[in-house]
PDB file as gemmi writes it, atoms N, CA and C in Angstrom:
CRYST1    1.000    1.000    1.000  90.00  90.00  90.00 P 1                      
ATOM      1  N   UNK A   1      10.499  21.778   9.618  1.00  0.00           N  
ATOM      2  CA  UNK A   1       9.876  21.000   8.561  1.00  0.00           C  
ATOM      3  C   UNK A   1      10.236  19.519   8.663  1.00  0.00           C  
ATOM      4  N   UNK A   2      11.608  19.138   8.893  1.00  0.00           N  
ATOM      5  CA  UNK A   2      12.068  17.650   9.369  1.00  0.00           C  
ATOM      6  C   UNK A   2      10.926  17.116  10.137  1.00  0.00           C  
ATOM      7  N   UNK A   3      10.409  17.739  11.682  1.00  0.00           N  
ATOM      8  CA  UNK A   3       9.768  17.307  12.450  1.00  0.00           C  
ATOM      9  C   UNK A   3       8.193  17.152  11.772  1.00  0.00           C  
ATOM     10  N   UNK A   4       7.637  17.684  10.678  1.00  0.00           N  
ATOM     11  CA  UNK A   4       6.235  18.198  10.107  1.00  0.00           C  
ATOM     12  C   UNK A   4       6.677  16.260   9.250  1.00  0.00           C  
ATOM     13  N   UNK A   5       7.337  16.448   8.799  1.00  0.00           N  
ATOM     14  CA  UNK A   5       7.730  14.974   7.845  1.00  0.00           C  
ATOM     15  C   UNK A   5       7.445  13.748   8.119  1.00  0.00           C  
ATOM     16  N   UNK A   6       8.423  13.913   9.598  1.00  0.00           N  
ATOM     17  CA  UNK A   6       8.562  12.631  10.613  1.00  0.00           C  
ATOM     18  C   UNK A   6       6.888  12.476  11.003  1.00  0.00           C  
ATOM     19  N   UNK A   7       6.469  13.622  11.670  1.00  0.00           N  
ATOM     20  CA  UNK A   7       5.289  13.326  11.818  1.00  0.00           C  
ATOM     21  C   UNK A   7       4.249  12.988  10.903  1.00  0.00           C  
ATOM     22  N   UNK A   8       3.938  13.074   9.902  1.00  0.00           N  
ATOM     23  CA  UNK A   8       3.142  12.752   8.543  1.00  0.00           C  
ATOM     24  C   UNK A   8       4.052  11.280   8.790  1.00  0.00           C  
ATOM     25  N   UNK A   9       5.157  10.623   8.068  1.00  0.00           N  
ATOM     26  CA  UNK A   9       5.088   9.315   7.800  1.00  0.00           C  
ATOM     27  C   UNK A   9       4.680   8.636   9.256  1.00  0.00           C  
ATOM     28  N   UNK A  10       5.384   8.827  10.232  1.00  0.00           N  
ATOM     29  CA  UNK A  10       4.469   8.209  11.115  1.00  0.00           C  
ATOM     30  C   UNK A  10       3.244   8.288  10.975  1.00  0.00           C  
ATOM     31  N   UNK A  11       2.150   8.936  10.995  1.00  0.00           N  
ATOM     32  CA  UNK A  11       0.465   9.106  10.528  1.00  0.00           C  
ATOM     33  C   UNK A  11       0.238   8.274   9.013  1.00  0.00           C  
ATOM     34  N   UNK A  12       1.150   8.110   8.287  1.00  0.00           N  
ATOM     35  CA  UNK A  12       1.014   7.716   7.204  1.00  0.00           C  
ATOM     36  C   UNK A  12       1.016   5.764   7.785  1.00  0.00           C  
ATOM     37  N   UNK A  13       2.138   5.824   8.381  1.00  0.00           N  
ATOM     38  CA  UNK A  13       2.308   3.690   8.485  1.00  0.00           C  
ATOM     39  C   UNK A  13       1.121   3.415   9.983  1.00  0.00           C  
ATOM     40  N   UNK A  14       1.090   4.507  10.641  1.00  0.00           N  
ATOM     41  CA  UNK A  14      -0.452   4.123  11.681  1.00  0.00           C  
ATOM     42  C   UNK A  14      -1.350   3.969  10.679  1.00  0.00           C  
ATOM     43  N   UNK A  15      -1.774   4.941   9.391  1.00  0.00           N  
ATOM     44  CA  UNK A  15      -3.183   4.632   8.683  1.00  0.00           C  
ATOM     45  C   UNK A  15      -3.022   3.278   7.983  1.00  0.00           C  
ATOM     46  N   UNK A  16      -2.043   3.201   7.471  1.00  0.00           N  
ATOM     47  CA  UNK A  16      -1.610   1.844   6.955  1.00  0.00           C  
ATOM     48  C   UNK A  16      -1.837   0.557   7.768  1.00  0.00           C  
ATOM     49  N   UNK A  17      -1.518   0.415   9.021  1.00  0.00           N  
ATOM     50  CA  UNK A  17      -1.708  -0.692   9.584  1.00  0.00           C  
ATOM     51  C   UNK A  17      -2.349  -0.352  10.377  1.00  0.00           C  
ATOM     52  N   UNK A  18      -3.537   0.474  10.475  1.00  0.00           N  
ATOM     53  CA  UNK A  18      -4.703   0.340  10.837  1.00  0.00           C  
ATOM     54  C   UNK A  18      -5.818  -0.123  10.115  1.00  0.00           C  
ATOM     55  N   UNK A  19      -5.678   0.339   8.475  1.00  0.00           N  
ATOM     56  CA  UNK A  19      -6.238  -0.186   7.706  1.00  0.00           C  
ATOM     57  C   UNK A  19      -6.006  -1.477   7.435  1.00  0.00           C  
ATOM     58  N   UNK A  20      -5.013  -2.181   7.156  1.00  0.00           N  
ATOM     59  CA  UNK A  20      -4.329  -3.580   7.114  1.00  0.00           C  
ATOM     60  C   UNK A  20      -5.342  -4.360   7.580  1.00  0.00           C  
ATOM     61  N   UNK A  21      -5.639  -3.834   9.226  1.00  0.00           N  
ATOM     62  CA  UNK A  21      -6.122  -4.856  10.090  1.00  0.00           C  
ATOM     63  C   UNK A  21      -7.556  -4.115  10.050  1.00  0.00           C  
ATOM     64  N   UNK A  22      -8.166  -3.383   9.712  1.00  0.00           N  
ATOM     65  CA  UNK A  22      -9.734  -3.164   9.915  1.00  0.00           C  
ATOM     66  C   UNK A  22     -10.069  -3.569   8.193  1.00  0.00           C  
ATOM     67  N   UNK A  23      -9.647  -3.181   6.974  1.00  0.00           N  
ATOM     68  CA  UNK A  23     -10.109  -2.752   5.995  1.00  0.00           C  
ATOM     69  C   UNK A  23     -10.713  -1.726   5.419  1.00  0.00           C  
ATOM     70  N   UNK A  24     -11.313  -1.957   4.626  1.00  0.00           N  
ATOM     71  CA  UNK A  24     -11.868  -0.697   3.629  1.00  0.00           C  
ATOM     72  C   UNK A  24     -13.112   0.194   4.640  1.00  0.00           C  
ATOM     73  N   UNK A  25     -13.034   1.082   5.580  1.00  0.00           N  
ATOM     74  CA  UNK A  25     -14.525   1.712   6.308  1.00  0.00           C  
ATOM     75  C   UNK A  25     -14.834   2.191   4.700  1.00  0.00           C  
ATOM     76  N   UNK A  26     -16.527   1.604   4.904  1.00  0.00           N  
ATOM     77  CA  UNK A  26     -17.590   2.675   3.650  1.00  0.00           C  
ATOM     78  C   UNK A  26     -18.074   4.088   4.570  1.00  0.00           C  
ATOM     79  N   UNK A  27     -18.708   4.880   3.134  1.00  0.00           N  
ATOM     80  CA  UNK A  27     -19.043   5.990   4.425  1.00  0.00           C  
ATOM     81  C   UNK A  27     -20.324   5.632   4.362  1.00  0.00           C  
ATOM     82  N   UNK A  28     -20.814   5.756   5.824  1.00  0.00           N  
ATOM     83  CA  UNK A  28     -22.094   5.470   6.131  1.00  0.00           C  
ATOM     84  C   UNK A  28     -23.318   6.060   5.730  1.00  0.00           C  
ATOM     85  N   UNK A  29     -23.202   7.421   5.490  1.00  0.00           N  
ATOM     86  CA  UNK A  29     -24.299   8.110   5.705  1.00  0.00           C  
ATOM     87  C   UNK A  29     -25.019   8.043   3.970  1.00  0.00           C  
ATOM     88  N   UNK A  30     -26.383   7.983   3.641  1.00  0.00           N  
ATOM     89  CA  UNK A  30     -26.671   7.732   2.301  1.00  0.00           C  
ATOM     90  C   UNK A  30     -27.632   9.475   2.127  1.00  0.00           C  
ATOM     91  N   UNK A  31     -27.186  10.303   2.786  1.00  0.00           N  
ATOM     92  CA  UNK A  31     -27.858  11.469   2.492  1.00  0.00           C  
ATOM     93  C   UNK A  31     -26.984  12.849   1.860  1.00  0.00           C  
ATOM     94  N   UNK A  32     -27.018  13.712   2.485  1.00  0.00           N  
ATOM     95  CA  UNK A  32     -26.747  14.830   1.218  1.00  0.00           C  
ATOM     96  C   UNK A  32     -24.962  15.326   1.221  1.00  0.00           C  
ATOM     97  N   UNK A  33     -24.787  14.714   2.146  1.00  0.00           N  
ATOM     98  CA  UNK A  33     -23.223  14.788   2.753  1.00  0.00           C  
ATOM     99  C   UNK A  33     -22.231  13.576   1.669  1.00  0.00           C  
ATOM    100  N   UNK A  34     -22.659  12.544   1.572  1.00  0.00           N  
ATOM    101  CA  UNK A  34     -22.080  11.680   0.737  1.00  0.00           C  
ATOM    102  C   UNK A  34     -21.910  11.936  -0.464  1.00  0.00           C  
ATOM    103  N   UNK A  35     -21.884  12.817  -1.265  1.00  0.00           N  
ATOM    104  CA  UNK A  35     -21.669  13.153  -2.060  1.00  0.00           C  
ATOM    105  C   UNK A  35     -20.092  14.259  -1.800  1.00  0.00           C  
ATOM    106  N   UNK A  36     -20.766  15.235  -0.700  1.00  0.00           N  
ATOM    107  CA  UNK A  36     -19.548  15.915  -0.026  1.00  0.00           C  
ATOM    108  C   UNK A  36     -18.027  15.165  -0.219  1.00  0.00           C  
ATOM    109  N   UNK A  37     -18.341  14.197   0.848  1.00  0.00           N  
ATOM    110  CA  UNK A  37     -17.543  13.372   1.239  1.00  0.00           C  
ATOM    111  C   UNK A  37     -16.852  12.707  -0.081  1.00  0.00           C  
ATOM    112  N   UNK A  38     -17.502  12.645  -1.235  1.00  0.00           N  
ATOM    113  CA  UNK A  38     -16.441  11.613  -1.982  1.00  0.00           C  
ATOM    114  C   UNK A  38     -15.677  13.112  -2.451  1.00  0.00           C  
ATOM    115  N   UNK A  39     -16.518  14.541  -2.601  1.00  0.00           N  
ATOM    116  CA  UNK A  39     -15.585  15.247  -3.874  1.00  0.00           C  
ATOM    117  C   UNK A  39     -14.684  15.989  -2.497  1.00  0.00           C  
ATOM    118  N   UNK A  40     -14.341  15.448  -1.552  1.00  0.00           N  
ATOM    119  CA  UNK A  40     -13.002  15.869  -0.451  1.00  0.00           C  
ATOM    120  C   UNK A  40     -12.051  13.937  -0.516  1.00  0.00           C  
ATOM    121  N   UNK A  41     -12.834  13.780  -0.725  1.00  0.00           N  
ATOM    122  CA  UNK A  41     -11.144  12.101  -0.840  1.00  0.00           C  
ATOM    123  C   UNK A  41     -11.155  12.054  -1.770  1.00  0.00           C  
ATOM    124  N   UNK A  42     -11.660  12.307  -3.040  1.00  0.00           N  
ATOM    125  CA  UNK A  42     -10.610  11.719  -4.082  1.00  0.00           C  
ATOM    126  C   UNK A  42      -9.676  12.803  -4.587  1.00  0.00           C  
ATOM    127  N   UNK A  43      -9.896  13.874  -4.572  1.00  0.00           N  
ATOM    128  CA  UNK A  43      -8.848  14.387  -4.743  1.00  0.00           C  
ATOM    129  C   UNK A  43      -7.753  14.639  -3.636  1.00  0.00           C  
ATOM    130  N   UNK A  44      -8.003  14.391  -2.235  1.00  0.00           N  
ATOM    131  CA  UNK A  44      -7.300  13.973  -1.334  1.00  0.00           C  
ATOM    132  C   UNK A  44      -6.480  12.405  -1.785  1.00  0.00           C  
ATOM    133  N   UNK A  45      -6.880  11.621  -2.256  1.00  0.00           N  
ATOM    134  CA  UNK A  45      -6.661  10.280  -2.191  1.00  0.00           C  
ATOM    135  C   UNK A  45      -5.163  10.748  -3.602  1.00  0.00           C  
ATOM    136  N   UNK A  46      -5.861  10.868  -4.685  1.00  0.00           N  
ATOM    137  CA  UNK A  46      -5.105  11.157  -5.562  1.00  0.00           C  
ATOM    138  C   UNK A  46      -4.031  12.407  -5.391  1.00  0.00           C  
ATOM    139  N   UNK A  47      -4.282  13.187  -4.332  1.00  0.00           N  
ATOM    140  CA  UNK A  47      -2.991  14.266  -4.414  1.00  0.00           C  
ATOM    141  C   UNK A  47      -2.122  13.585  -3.428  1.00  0.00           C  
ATOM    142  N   UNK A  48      -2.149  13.204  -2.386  1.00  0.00           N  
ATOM    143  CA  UNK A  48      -1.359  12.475  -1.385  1.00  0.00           C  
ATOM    144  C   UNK A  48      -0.294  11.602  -2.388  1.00  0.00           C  
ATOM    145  N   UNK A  49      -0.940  10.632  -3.076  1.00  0.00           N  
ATOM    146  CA  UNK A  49      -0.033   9.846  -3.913  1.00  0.00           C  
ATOM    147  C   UNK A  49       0.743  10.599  -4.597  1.00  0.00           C  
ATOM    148  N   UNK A  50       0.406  11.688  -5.100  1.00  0.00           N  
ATOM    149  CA  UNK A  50       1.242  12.196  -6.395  1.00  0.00           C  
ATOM    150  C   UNK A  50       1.885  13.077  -5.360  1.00  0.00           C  
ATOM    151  N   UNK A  51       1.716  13.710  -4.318  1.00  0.00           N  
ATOM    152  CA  UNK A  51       2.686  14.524  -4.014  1.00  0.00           C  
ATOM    153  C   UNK A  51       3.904  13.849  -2.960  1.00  0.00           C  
ATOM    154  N   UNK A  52       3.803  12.795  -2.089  1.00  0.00           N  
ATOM    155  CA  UNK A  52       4.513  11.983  -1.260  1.00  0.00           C  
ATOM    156  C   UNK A  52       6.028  12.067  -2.003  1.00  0.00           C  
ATOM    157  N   UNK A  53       6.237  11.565  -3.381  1.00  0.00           N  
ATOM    158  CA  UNK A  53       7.523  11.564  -4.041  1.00  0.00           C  
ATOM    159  C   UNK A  53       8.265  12.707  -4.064  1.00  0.00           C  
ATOM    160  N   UNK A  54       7.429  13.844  -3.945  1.00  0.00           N  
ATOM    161  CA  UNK A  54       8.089  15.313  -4.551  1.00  0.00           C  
ATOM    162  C   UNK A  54       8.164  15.993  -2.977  1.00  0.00           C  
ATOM    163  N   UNK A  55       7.342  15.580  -1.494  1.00  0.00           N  
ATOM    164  CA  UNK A  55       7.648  16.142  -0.668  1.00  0.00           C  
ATOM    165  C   UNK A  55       9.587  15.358   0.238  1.00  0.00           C  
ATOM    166  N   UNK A  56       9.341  13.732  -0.800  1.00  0.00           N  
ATOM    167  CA  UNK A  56      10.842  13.332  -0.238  1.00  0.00           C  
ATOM    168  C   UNK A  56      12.124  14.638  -1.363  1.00  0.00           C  
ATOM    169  N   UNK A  57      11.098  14.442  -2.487  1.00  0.00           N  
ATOM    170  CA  UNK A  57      12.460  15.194  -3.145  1.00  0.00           C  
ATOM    171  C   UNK A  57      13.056  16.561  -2.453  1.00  0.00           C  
ATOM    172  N   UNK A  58      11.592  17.344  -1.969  1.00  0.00           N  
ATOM    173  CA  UNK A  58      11.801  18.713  -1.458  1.00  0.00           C  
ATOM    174  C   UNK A  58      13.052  18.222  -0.485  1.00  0.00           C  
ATOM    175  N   UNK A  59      12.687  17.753   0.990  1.00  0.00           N  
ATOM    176  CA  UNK A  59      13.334  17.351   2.132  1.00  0.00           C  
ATOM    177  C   UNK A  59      14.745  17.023   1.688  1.00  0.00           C  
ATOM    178  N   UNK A  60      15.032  16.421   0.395  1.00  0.00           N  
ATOM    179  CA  UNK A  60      16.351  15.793   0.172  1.00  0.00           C  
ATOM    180  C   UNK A  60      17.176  16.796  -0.621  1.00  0.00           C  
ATOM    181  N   UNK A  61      16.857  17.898  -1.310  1.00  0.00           N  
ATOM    182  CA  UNK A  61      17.118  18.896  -1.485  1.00  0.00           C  
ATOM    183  C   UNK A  61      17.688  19.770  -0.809  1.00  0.00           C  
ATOM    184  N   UNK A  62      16.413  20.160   0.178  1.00  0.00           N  
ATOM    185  CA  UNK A  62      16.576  21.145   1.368  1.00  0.00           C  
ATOM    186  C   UNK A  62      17.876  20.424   2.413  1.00  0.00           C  
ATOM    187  N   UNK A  63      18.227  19.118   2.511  1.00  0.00           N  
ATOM    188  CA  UNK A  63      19.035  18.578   3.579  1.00  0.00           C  
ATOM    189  C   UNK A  63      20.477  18.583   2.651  1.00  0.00           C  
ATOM    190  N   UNK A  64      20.677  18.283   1.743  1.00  0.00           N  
ATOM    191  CA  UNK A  64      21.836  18.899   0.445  1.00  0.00           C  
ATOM    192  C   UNK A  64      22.636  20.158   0.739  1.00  0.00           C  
ATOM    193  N   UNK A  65      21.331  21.004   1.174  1.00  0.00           N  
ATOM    194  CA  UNK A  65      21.970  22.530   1.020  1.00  0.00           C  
ATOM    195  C   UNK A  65      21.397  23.283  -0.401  1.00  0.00           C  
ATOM    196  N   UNK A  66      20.720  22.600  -1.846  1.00  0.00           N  
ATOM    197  CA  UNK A  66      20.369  22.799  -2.657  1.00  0.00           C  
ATOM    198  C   UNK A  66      18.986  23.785  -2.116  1.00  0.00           C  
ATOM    199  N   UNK A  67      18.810  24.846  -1.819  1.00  0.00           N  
ATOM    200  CA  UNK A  67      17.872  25.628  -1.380  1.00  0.00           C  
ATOM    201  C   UNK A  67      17.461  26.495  -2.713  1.00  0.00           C  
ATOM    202  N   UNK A  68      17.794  26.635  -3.548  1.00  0.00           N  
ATOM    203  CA  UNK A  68      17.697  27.258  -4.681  1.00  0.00           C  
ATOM    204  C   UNK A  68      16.482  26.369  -5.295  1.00  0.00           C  
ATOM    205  N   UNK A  69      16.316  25.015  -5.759  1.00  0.00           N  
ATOM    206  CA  UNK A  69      15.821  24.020  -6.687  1.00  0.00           C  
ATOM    207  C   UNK A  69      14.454  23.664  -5.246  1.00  0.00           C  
ATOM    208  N   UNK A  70      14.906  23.597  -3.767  1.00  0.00           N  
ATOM    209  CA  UNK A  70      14.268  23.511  -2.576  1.00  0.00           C  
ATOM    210  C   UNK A  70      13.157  24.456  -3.218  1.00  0.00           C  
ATOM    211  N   UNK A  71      13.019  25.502  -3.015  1.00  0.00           N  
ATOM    212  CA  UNK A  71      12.395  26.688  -2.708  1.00  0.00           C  
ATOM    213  C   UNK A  71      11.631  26.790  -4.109  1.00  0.00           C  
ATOM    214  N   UNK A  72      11.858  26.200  -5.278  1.00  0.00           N  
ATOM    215  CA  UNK A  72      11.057  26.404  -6.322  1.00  0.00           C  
ATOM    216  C   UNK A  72       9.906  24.791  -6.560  1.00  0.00           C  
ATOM    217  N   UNK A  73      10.563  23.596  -5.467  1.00  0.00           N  
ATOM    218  CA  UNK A  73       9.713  22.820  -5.346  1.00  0.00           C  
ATOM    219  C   UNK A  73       8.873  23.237  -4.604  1.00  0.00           C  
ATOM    220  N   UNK A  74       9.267  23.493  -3.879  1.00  0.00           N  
ATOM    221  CA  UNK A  74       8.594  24.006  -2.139  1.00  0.00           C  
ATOM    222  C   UNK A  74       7.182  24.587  -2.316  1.00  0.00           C  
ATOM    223  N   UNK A  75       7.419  25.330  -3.211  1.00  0.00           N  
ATOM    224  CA  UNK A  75       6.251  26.239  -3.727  1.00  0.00           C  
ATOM    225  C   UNK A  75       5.107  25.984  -4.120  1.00  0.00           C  
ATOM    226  N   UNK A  76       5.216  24.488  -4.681  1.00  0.00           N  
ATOM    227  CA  UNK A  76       4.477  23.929  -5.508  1.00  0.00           C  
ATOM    228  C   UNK A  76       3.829  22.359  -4.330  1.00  0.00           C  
ATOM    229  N   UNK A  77       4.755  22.079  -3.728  1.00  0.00           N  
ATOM    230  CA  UNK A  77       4.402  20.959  -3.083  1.00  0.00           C  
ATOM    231  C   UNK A  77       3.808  21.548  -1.908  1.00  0.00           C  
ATOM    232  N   UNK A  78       4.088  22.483  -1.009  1.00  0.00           N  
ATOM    233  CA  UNK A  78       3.910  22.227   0.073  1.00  0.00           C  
ATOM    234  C   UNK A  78       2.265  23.017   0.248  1.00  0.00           C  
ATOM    235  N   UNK A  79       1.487  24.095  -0.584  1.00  0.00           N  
ATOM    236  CA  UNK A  79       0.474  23.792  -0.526  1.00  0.00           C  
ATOM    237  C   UNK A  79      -0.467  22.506  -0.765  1.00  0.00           C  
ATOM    238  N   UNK A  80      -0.423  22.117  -1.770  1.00  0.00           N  
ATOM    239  CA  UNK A  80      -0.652  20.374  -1.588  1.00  0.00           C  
ATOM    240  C   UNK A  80      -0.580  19.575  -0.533  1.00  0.00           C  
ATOM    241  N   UNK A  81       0.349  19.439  -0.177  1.00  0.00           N  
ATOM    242  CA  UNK A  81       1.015  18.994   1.334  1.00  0.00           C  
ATOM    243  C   UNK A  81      -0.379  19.210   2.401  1.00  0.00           C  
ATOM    244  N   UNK A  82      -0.778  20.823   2.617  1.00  0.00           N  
ATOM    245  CA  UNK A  82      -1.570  21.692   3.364  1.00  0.00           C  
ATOM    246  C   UNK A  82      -2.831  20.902   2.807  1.00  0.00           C  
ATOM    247  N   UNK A  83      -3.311  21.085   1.689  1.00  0.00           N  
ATOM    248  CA  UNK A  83      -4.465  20.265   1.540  1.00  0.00           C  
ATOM    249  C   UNK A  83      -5.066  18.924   1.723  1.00  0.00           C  
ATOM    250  N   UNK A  84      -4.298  18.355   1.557  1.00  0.00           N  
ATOM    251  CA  UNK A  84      -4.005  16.734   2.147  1.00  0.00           C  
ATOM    252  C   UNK A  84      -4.430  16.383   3.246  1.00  0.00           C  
ATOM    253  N   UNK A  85      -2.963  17.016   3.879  1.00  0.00           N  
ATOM    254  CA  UNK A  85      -3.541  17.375   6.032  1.00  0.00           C  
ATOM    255  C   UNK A  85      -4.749  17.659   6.140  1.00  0.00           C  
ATOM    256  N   UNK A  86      -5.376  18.651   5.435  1.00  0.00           N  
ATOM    257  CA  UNK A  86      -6.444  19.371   5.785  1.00  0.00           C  
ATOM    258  C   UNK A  86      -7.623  19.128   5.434  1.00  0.00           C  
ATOM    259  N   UNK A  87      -7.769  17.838   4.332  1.00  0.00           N  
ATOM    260  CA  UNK A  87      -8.856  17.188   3.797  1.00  0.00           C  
ATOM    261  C   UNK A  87      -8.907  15.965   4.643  1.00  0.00           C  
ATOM    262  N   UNK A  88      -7.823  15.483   4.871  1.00  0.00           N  
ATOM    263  CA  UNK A  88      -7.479  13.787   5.958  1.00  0.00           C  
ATOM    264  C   UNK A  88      -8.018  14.469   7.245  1.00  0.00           C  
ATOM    265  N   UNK A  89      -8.485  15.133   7.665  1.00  0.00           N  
ATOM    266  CA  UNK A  89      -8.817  15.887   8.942  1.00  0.00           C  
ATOM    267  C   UNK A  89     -10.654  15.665   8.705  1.00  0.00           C  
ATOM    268  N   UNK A  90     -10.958  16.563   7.388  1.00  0.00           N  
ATOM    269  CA  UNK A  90     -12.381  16.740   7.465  1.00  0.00           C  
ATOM    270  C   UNK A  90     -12.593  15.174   6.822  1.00  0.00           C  
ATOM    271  N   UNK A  91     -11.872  14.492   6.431  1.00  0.00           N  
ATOM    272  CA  UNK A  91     -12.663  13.111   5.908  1.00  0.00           C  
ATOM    273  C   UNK A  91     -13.028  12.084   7.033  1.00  0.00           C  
ATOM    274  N   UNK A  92     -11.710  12.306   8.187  1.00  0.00           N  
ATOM    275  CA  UNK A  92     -11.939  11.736   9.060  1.00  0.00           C  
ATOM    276  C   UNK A  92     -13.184  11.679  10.011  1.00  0.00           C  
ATOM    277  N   UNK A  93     -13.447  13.203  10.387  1.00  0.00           N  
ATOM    278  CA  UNK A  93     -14.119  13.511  11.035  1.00  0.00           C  
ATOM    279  C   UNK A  93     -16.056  13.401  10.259  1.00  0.00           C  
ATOM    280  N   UNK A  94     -15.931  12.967   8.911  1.00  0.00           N  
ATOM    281  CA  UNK A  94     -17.196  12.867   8.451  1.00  0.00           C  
ATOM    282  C   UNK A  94     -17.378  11.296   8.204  1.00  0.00           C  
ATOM    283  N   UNK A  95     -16.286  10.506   8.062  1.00  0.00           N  
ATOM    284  CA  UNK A  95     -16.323   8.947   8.321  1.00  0.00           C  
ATOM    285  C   UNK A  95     -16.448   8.866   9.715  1.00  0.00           C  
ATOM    286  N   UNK A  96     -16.127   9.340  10.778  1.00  0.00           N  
ATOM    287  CA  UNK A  96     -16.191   8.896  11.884  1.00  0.00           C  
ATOM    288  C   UNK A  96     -16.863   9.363  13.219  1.00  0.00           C  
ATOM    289  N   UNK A  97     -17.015  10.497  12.629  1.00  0.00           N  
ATOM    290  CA  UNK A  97     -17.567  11.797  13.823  1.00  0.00           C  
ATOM    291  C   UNK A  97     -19.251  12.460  13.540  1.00  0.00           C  
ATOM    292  N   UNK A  98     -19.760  12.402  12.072  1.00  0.00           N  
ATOM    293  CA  UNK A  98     -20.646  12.892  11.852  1.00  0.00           C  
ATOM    294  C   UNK A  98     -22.001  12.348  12.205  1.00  0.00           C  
TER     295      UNK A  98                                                      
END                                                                             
């Protein structure tokens, strides 16, 4: 899970200063998909934020030894976590691939 972490914030400061230097991409397409597309990012957009704090808390927990308080966050964050990944995947691929 350390290595699942490392890898997300790295992906996290590449989107960051990729965005920095390109800006805001719109999505292109004005047909039946754009609609798709917004109801997969915003609740992508808005769970990422709210869960980022609670996946450091999990990690700082779990590295404690506190596996007890771990395992009842865990539960709760790390599907979230899964959706995130897994919406930043299909958003990508419909901003950029479709």
């Amino acid at each position: 899970m350390i290595s699942a972490v490392i890898v997300s914030a790295l992906f996290l400061v590449s989107y960051l200063v990729y965005h920095d230097a390109v800006g805001s991409v719109p999505y292109p397409h004005y047909d039946w998909t754009r609609p798709i597309y917004f109801v997969v990012l915003i609740p992508h957009v808005i769970l990422a934020g709210l869960n980022a704090p609670f996946m450091l808390l999990t990690l700082g927990l779990a590295l404690r030894g506190k596996y007890s308080p771990h395992r009842r966050l865990a539960r709760y964050v790390w599907p979230v976590w899964v959706f995130v990944s897994v919406s930043g995947v299909v958003i990508y691929l419909m901003l950029y691939r479709l």
